[in-house]
C-alpha positions in Angstrom: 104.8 139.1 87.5 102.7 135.6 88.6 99.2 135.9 88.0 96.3 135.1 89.3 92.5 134.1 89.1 89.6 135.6 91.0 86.4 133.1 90.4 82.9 134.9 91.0 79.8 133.2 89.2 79.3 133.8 85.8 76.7 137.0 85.8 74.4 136.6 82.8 74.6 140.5 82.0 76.3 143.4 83.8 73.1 144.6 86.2 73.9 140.9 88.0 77.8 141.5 87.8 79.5 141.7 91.3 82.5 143.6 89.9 80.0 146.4 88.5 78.6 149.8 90.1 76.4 152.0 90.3 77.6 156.0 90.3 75.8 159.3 90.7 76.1 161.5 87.6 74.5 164.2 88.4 70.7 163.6 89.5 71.2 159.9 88.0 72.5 156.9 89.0 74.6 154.9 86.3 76.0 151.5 86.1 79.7 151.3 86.1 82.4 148.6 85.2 85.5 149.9 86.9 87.0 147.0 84.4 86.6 148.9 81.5 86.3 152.3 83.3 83.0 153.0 81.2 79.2 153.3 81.6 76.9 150.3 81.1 73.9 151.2 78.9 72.5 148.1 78.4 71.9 145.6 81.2 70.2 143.0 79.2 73.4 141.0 78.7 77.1 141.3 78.5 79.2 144.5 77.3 80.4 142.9 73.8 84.3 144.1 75.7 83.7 141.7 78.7 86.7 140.2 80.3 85.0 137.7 82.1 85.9 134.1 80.7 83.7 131.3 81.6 85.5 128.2 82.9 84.7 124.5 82.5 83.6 122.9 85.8 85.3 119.7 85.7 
């Protein structure tokens, strides 16, 4: 299968990421990455599991 490459900007934790969400859970609101289909609990940088790669502006 070819693959491709989607180029955002490089957020600097998940609470700035594009690709993340927030959900109701109940009477809360959660931050979501539908990447790793899990709940972001910290938003001061990074999940550690991040598939975001940075790339080299040439």
């Amino acid at each position: 299968m070819p693959r491709a490459i989607l180029e955002i900007d490089m957020p600097d934790n998940c609470l700035k990421c594009t690709i993340s969400d927030f959900e109701m859970s109940g009477s809360s609101e959660n931050l979501f990455c539908p990447v790793l289909s899990i709940e972001i609990e910290n938003f001061i940088e990074r999940h550690k599991d991040c598939p975001l790669k940075e790339v080299k502006s040439e």
